[in-house]
TORTORVO-261805 format. One record per residue (C-alpha): residue number from 1; x, y negated, z; residue in three letters. Coordinates in steps of 0.001 Angstrom, whole numbers. Layout:
N
site i:NUM; xx:X; yy:Y; zz:Z; aa:ALA
...
//
This chain:
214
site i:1; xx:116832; yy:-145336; zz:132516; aa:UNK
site i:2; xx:116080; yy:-142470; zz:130417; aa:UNK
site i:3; xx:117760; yy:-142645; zz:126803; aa:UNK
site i:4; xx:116271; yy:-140676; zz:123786; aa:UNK
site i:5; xx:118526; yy:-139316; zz:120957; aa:UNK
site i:6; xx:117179; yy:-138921; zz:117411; aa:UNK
site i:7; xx:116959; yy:-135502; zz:117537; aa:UNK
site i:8; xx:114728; yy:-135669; zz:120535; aa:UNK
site i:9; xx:112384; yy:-138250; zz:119267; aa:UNK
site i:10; xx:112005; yy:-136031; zz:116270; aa:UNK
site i:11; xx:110979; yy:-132696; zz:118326; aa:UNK
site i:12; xx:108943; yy:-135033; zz:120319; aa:UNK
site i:13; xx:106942; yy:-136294; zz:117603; aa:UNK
site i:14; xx:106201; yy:-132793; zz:115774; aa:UNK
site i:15; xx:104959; yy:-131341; zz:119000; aa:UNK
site i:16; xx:102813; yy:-134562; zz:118938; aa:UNK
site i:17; xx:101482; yy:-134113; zz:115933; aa:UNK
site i:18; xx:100777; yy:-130679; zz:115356; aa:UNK
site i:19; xx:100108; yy:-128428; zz:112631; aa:UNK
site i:20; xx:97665; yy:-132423; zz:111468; aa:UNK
site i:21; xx:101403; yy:-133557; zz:111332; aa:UNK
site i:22; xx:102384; yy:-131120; zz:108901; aa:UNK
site i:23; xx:99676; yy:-130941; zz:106761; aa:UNK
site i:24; xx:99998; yy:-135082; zz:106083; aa:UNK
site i:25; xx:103911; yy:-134384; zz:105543; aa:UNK
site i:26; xx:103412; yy:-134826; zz:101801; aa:UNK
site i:27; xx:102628; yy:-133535; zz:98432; aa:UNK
site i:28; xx:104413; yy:-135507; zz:96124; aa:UNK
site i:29; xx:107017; yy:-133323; zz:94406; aa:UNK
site i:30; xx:104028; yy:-131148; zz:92661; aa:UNK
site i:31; xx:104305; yy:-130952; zz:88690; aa:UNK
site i:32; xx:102158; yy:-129830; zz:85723; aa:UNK
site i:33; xx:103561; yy:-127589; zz:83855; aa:UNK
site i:34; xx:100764; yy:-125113; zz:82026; aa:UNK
site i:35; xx:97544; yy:-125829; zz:80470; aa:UNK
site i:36; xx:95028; yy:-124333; zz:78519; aa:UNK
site i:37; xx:91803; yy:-124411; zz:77041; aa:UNK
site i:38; xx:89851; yy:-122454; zz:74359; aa:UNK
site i:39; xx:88375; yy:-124356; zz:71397; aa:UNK
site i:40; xx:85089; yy:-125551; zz:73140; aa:UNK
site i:41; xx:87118; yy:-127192; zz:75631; aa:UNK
site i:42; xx:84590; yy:-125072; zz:78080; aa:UNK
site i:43; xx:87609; yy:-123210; zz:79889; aa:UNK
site i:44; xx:90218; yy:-124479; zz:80660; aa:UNK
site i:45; xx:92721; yy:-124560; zz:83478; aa:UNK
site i:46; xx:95549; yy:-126403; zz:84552; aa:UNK
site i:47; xx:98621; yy:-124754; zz:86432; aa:UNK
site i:48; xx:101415; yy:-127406; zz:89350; aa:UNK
site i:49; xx:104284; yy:-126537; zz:90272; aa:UNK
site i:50; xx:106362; yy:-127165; zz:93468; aa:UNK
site i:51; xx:109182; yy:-128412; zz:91448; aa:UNK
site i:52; xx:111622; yy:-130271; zz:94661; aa:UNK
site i:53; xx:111704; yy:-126802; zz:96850; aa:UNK
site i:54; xx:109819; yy:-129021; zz:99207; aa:UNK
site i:55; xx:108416; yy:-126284; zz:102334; aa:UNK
site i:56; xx:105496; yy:-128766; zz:103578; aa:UNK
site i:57; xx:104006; yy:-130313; zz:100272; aa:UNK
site i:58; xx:100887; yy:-129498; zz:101409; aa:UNK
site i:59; xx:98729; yy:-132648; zz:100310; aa:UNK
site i:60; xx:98042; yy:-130947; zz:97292; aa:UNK
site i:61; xx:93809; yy:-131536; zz:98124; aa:UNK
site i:62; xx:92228; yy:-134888; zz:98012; aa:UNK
site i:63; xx:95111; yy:-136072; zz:95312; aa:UNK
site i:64; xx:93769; yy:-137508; zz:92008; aa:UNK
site i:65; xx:93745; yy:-135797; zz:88551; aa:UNK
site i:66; xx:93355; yy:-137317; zz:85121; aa:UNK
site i:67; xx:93772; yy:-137589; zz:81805; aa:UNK
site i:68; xx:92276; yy:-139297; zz:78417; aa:UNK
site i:69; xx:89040; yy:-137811; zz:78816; aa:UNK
site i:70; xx:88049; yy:-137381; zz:83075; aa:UNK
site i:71; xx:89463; yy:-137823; zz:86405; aa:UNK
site i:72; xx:88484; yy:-135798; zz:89299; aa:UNK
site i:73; xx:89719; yy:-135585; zz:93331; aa:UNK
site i:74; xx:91013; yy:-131940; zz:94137; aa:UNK
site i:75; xx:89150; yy:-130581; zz:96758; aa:UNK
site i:76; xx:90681; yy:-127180; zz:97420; aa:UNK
site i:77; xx:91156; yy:-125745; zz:100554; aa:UNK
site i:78; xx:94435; yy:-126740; zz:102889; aa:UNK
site i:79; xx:97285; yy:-125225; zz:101994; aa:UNK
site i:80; xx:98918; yy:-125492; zz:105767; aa:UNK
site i:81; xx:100952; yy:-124214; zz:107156; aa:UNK
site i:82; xx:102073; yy:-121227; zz:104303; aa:UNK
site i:83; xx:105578; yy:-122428; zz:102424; aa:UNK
site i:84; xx:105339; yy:-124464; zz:99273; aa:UNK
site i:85; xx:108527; yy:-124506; zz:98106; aa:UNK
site i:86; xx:108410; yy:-123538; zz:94602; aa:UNK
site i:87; xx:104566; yy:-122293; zz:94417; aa:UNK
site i:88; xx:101934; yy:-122479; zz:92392; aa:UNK
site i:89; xx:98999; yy:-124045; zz:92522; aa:UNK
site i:90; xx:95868; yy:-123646; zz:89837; aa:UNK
site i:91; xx:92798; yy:-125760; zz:88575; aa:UNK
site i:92; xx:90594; yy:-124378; zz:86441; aa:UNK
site i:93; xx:86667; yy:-124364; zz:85521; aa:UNK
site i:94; xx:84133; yy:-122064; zz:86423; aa:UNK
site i:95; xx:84498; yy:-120438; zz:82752; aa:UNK
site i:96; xx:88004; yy:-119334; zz:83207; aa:UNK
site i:97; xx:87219; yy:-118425; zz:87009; aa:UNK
site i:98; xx:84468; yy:-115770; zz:86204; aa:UNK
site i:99; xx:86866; yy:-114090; zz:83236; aa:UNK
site i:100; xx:87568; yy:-110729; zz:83984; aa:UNK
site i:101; xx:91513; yy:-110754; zz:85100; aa:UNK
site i:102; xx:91514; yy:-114096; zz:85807; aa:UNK
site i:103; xx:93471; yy:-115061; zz:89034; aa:UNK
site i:104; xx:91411; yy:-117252; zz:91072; aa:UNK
site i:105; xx:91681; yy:-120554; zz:90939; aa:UNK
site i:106; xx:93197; yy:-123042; zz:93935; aa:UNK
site i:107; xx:90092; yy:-125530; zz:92755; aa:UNK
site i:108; xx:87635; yy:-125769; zz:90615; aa:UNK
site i:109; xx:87596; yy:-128843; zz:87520; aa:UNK
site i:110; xx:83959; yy:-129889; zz:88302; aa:UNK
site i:111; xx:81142; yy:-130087; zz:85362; aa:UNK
site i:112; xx:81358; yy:-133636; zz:85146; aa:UNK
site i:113; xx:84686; yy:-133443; zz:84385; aa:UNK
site i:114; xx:84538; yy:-130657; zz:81297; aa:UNK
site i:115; xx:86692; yy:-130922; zz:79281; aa:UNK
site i:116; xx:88966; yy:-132452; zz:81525; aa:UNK
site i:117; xx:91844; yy:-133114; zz:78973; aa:UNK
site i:118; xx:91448; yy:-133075; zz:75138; aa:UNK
site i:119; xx:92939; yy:-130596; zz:72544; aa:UNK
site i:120; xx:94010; yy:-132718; zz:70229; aa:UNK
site i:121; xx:97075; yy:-134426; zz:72502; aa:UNK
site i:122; xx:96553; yy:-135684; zz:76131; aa:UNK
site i:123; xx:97532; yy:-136579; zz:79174; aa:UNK
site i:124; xx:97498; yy:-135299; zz:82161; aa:UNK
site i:125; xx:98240; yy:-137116; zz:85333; aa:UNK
site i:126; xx:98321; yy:-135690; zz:89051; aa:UNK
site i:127; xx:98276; yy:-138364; zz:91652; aa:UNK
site i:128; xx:99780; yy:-140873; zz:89839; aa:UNK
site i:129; xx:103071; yy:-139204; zz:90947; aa:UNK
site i:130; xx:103598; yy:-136891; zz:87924; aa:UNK
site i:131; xx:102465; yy:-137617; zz:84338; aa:UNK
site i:132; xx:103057; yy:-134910; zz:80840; aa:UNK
site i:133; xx:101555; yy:-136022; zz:77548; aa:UNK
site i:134; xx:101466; yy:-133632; zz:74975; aa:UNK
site i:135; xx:100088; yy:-132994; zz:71822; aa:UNK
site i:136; xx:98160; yy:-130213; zz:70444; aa:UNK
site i:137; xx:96929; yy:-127304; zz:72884; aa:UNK
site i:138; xx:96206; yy:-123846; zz:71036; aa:UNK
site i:139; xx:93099; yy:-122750; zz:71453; aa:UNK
site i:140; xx:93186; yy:-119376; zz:70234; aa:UNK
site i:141; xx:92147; yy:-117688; zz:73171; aa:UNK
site i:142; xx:95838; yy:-116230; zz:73846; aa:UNK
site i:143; xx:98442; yy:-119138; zz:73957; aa:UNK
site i:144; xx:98807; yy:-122336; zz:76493; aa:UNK
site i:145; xx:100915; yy:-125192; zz:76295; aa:UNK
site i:146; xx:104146; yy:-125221; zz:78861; aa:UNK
site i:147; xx:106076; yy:-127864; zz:80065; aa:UNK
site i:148; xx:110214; yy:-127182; zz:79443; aa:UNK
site i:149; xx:112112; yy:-127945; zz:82710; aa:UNK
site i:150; xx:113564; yy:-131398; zz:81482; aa:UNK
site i:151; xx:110067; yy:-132562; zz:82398; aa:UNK
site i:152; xx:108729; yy:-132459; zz:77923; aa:UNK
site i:153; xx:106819; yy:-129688; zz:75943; aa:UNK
site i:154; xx:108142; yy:-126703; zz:76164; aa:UNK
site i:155; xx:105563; yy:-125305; zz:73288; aa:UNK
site i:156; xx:102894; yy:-122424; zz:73088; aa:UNK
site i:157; xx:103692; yy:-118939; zz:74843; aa:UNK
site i:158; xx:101035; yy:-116649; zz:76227; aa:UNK
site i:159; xx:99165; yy:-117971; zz:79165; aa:UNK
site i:160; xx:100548; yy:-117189; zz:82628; aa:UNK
site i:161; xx:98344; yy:-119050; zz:85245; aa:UNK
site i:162; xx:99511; yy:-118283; zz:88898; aa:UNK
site i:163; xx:97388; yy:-119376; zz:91800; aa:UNK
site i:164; xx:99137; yy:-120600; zz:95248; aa:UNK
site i:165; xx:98948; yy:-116810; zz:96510; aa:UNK
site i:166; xx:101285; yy:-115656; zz:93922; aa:UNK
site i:167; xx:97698; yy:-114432; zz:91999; aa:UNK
site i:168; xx:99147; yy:-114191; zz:88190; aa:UNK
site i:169; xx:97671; yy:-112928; zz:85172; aa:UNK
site i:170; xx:96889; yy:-113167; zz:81190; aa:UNK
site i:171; xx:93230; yy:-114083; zz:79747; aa:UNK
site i:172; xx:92626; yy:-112697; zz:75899; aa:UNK
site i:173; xx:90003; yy:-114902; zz:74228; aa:UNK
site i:174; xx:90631; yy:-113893; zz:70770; aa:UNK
site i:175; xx:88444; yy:-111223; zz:70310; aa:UNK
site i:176; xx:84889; yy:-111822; zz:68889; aa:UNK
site i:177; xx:82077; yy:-111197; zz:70477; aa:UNK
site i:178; xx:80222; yy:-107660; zz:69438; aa:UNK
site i:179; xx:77415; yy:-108616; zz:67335; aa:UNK
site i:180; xx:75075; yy:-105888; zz:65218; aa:UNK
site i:181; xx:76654; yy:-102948; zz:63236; aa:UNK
site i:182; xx:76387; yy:-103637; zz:59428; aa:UNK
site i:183; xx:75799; yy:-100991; zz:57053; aa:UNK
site i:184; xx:78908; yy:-100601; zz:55254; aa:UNK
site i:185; xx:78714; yy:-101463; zz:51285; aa:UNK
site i:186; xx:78585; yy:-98956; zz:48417; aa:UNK
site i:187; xx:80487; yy:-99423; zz:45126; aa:UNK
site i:188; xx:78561; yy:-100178; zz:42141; aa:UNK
site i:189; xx:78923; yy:-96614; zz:40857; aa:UNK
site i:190; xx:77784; yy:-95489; zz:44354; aa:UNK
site i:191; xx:74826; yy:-97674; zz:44073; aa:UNK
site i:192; xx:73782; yy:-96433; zz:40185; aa:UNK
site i:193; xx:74341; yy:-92576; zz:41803; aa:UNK
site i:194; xx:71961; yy:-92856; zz:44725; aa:UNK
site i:195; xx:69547; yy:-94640; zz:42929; aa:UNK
site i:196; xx:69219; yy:-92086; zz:40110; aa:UNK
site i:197; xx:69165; yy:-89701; zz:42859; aa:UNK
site i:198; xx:66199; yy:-91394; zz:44517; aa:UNK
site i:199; xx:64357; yy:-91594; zz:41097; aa:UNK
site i:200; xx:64882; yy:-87545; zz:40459; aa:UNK
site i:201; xx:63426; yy:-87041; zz:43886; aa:UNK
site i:202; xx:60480; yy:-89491; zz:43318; aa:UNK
site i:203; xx:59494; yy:-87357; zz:40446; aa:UNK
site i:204; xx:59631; yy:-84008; zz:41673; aa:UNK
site i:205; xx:57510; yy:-85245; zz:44136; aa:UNK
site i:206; xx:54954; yy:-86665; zz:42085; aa:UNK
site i:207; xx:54846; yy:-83648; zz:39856; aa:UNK
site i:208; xx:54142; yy:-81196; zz:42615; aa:UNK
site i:209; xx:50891; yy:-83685; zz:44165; aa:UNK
site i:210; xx:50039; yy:-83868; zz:40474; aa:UNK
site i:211; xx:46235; yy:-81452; zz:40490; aa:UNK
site i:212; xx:46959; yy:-78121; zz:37987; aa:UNK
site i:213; xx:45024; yy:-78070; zz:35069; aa:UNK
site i:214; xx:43088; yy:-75169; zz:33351; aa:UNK
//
């Protein structure tokens, strides 16, 4: 009678279930810890974090985000069988995907869902299995909200979104857009000058079309 050890069992059953195995060994230890938005609520993303060290969190797709205003099922791509332990992993609309210098985004927040969290003071909630409420997210183009490492608000710092590839970079929304080029104005005495200069010239002109007389 054969007798199977623990250990054996355990080898047995990866070989059995295959890289399918892996893939379904979890994704529960995932946190949010960035977001950001500009004041139209148009772009946005929102950055997880492998916060347990956890090597085969992959069930990152197909999990459940939401917050005050939408909910919406991630539908990225698998991340099997790459590491997890300690990446990054980013959501984000199609506004902050098609910014120059923008890493690109893990998944896209789909119209429906845009906004996907408010400005004002949220929540956001990933799976059910991590929650942050926070209040006010700046939306001056340059800063995003972070989450401090006891799980609260950090505060505002300049926005760092990092994709699962280790992608990072910085978006600058504050500039405005370039619009026409004014003419610049002229001080009153300015004004009075070039208009008594325009007057002289009228009248030498009109003298010199005026017919000689005889």
């Amino acid at each position: 009678m054969l007798r199977w050890n623990p250990l054996s069992l355990s080898l047995i059953g990866l070989l059995v279930l295959g890289p399918a195995g892996l893939a379904s060994a979890g994704g529960h230890t995932w946190d949010t810890i960035e977001v950001f938005s500009d004041s139209s609520g148009q772009i946005q993303f929102v950055e997880l974090w492998e916060s347990g060290g956890g090597a085969s969190e992959f069930a990152v797709p197909g999990k459940l985000m939401s917050s005050g205003l939408a909910s919406f099922t991630i539908s990225g791509a698998s991340l099997a069988p790459v590491s997890t332990a300690n990446k990054f992993y980013l959501l984000a609309t199609q506004a902050f995907a098609d910014l120059p210098g923008a890493p690109t985004p893990d998944a896209i927040i789909p119209p429906g869902s845009i906004p996907f969290f408010s400005t004002t003071g949220d929540f956001v909630s990933y799976g059910g299995l991590d929650t942050w409420t926070f209040g006010e997210v700046p939306t001056d183009g340059v800063r995003s909200l972070k989450r401090g490492s006891a799980g609260d608000t950090a505060g505002p710092g300049i926005n760092s979104p990092t994709n699962f590839a280790g992608d990072t970079g910085s978006v600058d929304l504050s500039a405005p857009p370039a619009g026409p080029t004014s003419a610049p104005m002229l001080s009153g005495p300015t004004q009075l000058l070039l208009l008594a200069t325009l007057l002289t010239a009228g009248i030498a002109v009109v003298r010199r079309r005026a017919p000689l007389r005889h």
